[in-house]
N, C-alpha and C positions, 0 to 999 in steps of 0.2 A: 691499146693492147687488148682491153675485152673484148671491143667490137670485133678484132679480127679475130680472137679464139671463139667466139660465137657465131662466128661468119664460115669459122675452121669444122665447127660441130654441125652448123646444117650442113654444112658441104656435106660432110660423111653421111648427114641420116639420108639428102638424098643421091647418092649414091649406092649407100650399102642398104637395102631392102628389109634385108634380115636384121639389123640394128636396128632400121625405121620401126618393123614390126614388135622386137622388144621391149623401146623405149613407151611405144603405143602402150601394149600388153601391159605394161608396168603403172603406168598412166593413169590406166581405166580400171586396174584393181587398187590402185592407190585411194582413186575415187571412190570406187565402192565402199574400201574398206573405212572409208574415213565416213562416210556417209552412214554405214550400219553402225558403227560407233556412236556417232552425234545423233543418230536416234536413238539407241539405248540411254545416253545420259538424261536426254530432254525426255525420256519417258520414263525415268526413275528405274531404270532395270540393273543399275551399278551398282556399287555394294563399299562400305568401308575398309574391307579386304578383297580386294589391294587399291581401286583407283582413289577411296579415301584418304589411304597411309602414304601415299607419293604426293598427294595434293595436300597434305597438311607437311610433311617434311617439308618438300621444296618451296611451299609456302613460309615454312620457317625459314628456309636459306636463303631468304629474297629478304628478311629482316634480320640476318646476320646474326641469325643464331643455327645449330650443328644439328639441323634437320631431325628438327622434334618432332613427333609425334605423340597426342596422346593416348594413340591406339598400341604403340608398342607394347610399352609405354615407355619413352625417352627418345633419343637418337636415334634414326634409323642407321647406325654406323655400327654401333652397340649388337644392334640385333646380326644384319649382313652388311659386312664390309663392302661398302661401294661408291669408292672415290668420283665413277663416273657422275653420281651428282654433282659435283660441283662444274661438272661442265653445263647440264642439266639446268641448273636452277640460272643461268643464262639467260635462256630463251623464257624461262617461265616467269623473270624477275620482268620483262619484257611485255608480257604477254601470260599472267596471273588466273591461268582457266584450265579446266578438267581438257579445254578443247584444244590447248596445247600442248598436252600428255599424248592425246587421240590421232591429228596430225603426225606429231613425231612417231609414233609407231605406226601407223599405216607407213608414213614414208619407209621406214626402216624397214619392213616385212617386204612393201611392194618393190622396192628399189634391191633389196638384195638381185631380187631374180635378175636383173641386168649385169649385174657384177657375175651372177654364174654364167650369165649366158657368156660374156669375153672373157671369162676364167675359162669355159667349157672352150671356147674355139682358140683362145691361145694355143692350149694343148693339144685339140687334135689336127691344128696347125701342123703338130710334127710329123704328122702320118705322111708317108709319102706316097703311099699308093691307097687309091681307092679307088671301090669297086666301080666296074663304067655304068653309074647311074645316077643321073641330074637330082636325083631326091634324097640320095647318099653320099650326103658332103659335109664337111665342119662344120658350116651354117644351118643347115638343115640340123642337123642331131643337135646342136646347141640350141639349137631354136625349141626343138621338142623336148630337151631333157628341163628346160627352163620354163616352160610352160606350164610342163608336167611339176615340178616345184611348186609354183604360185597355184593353181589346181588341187595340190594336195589339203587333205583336212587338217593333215600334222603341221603344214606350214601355216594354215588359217586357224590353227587351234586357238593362240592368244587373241585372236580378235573376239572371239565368242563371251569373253570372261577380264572386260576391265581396262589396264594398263598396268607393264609390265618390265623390268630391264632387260629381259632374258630377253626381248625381241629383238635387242642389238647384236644377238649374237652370230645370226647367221647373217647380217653383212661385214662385222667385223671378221670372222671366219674367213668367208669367201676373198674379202680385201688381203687380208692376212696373206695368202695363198697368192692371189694375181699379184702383189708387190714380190712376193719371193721367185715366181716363175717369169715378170719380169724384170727381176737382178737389181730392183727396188728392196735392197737391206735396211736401210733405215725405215723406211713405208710399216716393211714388214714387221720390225720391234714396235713401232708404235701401235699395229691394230692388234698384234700379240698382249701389247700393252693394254690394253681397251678392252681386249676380252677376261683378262680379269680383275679389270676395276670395275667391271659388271659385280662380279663377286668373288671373294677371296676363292672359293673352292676349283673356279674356273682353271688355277693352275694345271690341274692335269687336264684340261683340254688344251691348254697353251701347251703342258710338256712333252704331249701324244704327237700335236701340231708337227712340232720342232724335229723329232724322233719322222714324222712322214716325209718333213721339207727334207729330210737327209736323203731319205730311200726317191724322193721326187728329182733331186738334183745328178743323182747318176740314171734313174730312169730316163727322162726331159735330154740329159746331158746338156746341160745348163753349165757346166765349168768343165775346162779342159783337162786339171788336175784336180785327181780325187786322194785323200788321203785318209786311213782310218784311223791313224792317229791324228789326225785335226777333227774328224767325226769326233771320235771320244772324248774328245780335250773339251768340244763344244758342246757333247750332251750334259758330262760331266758341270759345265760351267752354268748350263741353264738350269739344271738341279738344282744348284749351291742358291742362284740368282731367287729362280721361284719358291725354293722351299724357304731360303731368307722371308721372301714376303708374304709367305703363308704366316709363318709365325710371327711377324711384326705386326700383322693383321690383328690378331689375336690377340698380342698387345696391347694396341692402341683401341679393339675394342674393350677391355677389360678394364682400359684406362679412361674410356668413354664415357661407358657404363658406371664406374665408378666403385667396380672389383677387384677384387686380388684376380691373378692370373687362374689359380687354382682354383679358384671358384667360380670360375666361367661352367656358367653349364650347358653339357652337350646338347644337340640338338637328336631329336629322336622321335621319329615316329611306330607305330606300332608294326611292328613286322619287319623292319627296315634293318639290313646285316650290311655289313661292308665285304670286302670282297675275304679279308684274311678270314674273318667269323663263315661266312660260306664256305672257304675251304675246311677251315676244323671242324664244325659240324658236320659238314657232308661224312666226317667219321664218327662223329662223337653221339649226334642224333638226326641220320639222315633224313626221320619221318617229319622232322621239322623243317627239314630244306624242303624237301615233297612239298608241304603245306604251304609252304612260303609262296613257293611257285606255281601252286596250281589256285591259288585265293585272287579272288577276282580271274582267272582265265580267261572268260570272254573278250575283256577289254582289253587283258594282255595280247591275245590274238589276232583281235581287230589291229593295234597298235603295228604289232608285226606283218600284219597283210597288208597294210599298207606301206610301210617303211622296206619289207623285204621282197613284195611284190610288186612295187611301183619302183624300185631304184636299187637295192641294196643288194640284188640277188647277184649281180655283177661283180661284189667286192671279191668275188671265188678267185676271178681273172687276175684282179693286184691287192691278194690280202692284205695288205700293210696297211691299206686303210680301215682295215675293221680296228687298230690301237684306237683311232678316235672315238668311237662311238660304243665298245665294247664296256667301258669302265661305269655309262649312263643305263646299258643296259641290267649290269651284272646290279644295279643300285633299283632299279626300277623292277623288274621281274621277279628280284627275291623282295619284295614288299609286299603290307596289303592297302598301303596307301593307296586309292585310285587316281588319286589326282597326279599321284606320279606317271602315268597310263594311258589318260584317259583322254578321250577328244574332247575340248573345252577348256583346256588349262593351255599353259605356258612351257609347260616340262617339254614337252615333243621339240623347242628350238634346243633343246641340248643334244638333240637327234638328226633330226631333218638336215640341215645342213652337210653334216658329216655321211650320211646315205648317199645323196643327191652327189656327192663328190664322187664317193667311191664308185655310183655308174660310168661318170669322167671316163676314169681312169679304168675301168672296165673297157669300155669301149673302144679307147686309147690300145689296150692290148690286142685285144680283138681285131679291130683293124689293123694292125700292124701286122699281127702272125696270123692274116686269114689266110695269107696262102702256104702256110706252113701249120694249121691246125685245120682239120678233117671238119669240113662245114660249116668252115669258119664264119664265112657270107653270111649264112643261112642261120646260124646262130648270131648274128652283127641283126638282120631284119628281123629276128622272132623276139632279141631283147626287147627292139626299140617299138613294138607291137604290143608289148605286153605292158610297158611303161607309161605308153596312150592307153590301152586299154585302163587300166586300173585309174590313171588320174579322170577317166573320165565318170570311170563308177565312183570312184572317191570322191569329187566335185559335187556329184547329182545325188548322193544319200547323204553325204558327214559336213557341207560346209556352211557357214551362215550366211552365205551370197546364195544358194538356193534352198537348200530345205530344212539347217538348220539340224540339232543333231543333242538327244538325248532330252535336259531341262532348257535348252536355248531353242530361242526363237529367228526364224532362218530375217533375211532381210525383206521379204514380202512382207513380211507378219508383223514387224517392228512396219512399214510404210502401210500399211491396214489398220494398225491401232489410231489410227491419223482420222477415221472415217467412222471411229465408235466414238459417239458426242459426249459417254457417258465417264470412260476411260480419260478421254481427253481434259473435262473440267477437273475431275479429280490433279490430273497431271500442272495443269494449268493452275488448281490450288494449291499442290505444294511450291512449287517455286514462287510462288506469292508469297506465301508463307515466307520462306529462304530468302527471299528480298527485302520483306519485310523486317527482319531480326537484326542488329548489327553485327556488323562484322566480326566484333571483338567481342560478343558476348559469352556466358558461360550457358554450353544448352549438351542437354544430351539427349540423344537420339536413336535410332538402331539401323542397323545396318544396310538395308537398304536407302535410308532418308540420308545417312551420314555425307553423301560426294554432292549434298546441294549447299553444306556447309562444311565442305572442304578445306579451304581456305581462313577456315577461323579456326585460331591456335589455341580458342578455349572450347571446342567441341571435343565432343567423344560420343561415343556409341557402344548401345549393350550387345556386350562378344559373347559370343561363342566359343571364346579362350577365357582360362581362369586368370589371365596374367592381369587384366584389368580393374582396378578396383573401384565403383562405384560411391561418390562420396557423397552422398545421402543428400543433405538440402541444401548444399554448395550452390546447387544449379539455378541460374534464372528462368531458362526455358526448359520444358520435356516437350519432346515431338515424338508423338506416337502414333503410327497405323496400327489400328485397331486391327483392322481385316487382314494385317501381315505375318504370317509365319513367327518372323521376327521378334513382335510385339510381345509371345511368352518363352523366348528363349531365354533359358535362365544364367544368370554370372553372378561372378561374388560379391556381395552386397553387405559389406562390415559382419565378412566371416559369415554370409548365410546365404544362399541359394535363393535367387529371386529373379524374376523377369520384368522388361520393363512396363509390362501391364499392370504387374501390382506396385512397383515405384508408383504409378501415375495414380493407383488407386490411394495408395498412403498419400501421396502429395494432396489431392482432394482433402483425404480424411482429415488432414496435418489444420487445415483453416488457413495454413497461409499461402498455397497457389489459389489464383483464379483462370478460369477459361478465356482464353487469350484470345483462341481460331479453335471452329470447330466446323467439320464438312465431310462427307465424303468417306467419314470413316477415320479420317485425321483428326487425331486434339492436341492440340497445343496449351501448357499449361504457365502462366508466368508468376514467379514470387511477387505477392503485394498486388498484383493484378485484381482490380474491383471490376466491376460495372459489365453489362453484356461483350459479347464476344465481338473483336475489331472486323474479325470474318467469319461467315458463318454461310 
């Protein structure tokens, strides 16, 4: 039976061109992307936030306990509810490495774009007339609106900054979608499932989803009999279903955590309004919506020039898709978070996806009523012109397959650090270091050193969040770069503001660390530790 469904899939790839080339496309940014990854780790350019905090949970959930972290500090379930670890901690209880985090989201990023490309040509499957041109076909347009995807900087943003879960979302999305237009209903609840066991808040992407598959099933005409009271019956009933598990979420983290319900505290960033507080103030102090929105601009800008001029400009054609991506927007724009925004994070998959649709279905209308809208053709070649256009400026300035974009380093520049002898020993002496330590020891670290000790449930790292508490000479090791950033970033240290520069300078002063490893700008300090340094 596999052999012949394997024997069933070359068949197709060599037959269908447009798949072959896909499957290709997907292939080779799979590899790249996995490739610029595994050299940022092997070159210490990772961070405890975030590839840290999923390699010590999952590391915890492979020893059967509730995906601890000490960077939270506690449960990572506590913090964002997200069940999908436990499918997660699978492959990594398997296969115990930062480089099994790296693979799984390259594949996740690279592999969606296949899933839009025969989402994209199911649908314009239904067109029945198009125009008489061999280059203006369902294959062709799916072929470019899917390229233009993988090309995008908003869809290569998480690869720039770590590991991530939000990168499952735009193939569970896309999935979500090709099971309901192919009349695949169970497919469909499970990847609906999936997207918000990413994270509890995902339900209003799942409930926007649900509310589009309605308006997609009389568009498509996908059922013979439509009824608006089975519509309402069902929106109604996916409310009841998700809003349920928004607040059992809430629950079980309260119950995690090990709080009362009411004293869950909200999450909040500085500037950050929900949509209801956007509306009253825009009466109450509009100068503070103003502010909201024009703080950080540029990046909001860019964000938008790329999302509404490589794809989104199309949702005019079948607005119904702007419910998906309107609720991310109305959260990110009235912010002054940038990392909500900004090219290098994660945030753009709660975006990307939902754009790259709405072209679809753009297109989708557009072909269909071209000869009943005034230039229609002509407006069908100028979208799909300007969609190339922009992924190609977007590709060559904002991605880290070429140039890399803001504080990250594009992927040349990570395969060049390979060819400075000087950079490299250094590199070369920390994971010595990391190898040397055990597994199980108590060491603290900062936040760039923290993902070479990942995996050890007694590490932590000096944050840049106050949530973390410092416990003074608990520790066997300190590992500090001296020459890092990091090394005087200050956190709470038994109610007093301190960096791990001066921990390392007390620990000296204390008489009871000795110099363990020193090199390079790195010292490593061990409790009880006599005699010269083991590396130097």
């Amino acid at each position: 039976m596999i052999v012949k469904n394997v024997n069933n899939i070359l068949s197709k790839l060599r037959n269908d061109h447009y798949l072959l080339a896909i499957v290709s496309i997907s292939s080779i940014f799979f590899i790249l992307f996995s490739l610029y990854s595994i050299l940022a780790f092997n070159l210490v350019e990772m961070s405890a936030w975030d590839m840290g905090v999923y390699m010590q949970a999952l590391a915890s959930g492979t020893s059967g306990h509730l995906f601890y972290s000490a960077l939270i500090p506690g449960s990572y379930l506590a913090e964002h509810f997200s069940p999908i670890l436990f499918i997660l901690v699978i492959p990594y209880y398997l296969f115990p490495s930062a480089y099994t985090l790296i693979i799984l989201q390259s594949l996740a990023i690279a592999f969606s774009t296949l899933v839009l490309y025969l989402l994209s040509r199911r649908i314009l499957d239904n067109v029945h007339t198009w125009p008489n041109n061999k280059l203006i076909n369902p294959s062709t347009i799916s072929l470019v609106i899917s390229i233009a995807y993988i090309m995008s900087p908003l869809t290569e943003s998480p690869i720039f900054f770590d590991f991530h879960l939000m990168v499952f979302l735009p193939l569970f999305f896309f999935l979500a979608l090709y099971s309901f237009i192919t009349k695949r209903y169970i497919l469909n609840i499970i990847f609906l499932g999936l997207i918000v066991s990413l994270h509890s808040a995902f339900i209003s992407i799942a409930f926007t989803t649900i509310i589009m598959e309605i308006f997609l099933n009389r568009t498509l005409h996908l059922s013979s009999r439509n009824s608006v009271v089975k519509d309402t019956a069902f929106v109604i009933l996916s409310f009841f279903i998700l809003g349920s598990y928004f607040v059992l979420a809430g629950i079980l983290k309260a119950d995690i955590a090990g709080i009362s319900l009411v004293a869950i505290p909200k999450i909040h960033v500085s500037g950050s309004v929900g949509p209801i507080s956007i509306f009253v103030d825009l009466f109450k102090t509009p100068l503070v919506v103003l502010n909201l929105l024009t703080a950080n601009y540029m990046l909001k800008l860019t964000l938008l020039f790329f999302a509404f001029g490589g794809f989104a400009f199309l949702f005019i054609r079948y607005p119904i898709t702007i419910l998906t991506f309107v609720p991310y927007l109305l959260y990110s724009m009235f912010s002054r978070y940038g990392s909500y925004y900004a090219i290098g994070y994660q945030y753009p998959m709660m975006f990307i996806p939902m754009v790259a649709f709405s072209s679809i279905m753009g297109i989708y209308v557009l072909a269909s009523k071209q000869k009943r809208i005034k230039f229609g053709k002509t407006q069908l070649y100028a979208a799909l012109a300007i969609i190339i256009a922009v992924a190609i400026v977007g590709f060559s300035i904002a991605t880290p397959l070429v140039s890399g974009y803001s504080f990250n380093n594009s992927l040349s520049d990570s395969i060049s650090q390979h060819n400075n002898t000087q950079y490299m020993e250094k590199v070369q002496f920390e994971h010595k270091i990391a190898r040397s330590i055990g597994k199980n020891a108590s060491v603290v670290t900062e936040n760039n050193l923290f993902p070479l000790f990942g995996n050890d449930p007694n590490a932590t790292a000096f944050p840049f969040t106050t949530d973390v508490v410092i416990n003074g000479y608990y520790y066997q090791f300190l590992v500090d770069d001296q020459k890092s950033m990091w090394s005087n970033e200050v956190a709470n240290f038994q109610n007093t503001n301190m960096s791990l520069n001066m921990l390392e300078h007390q620990y000296i002063q204390s008489g009871k660390y000795g110099v363990y490893a020193q090199g390079y700008g790195i010292i490593v300090l061990e409790k009880g530790y006599t005699g010269s340094p083991k590396f130097a």
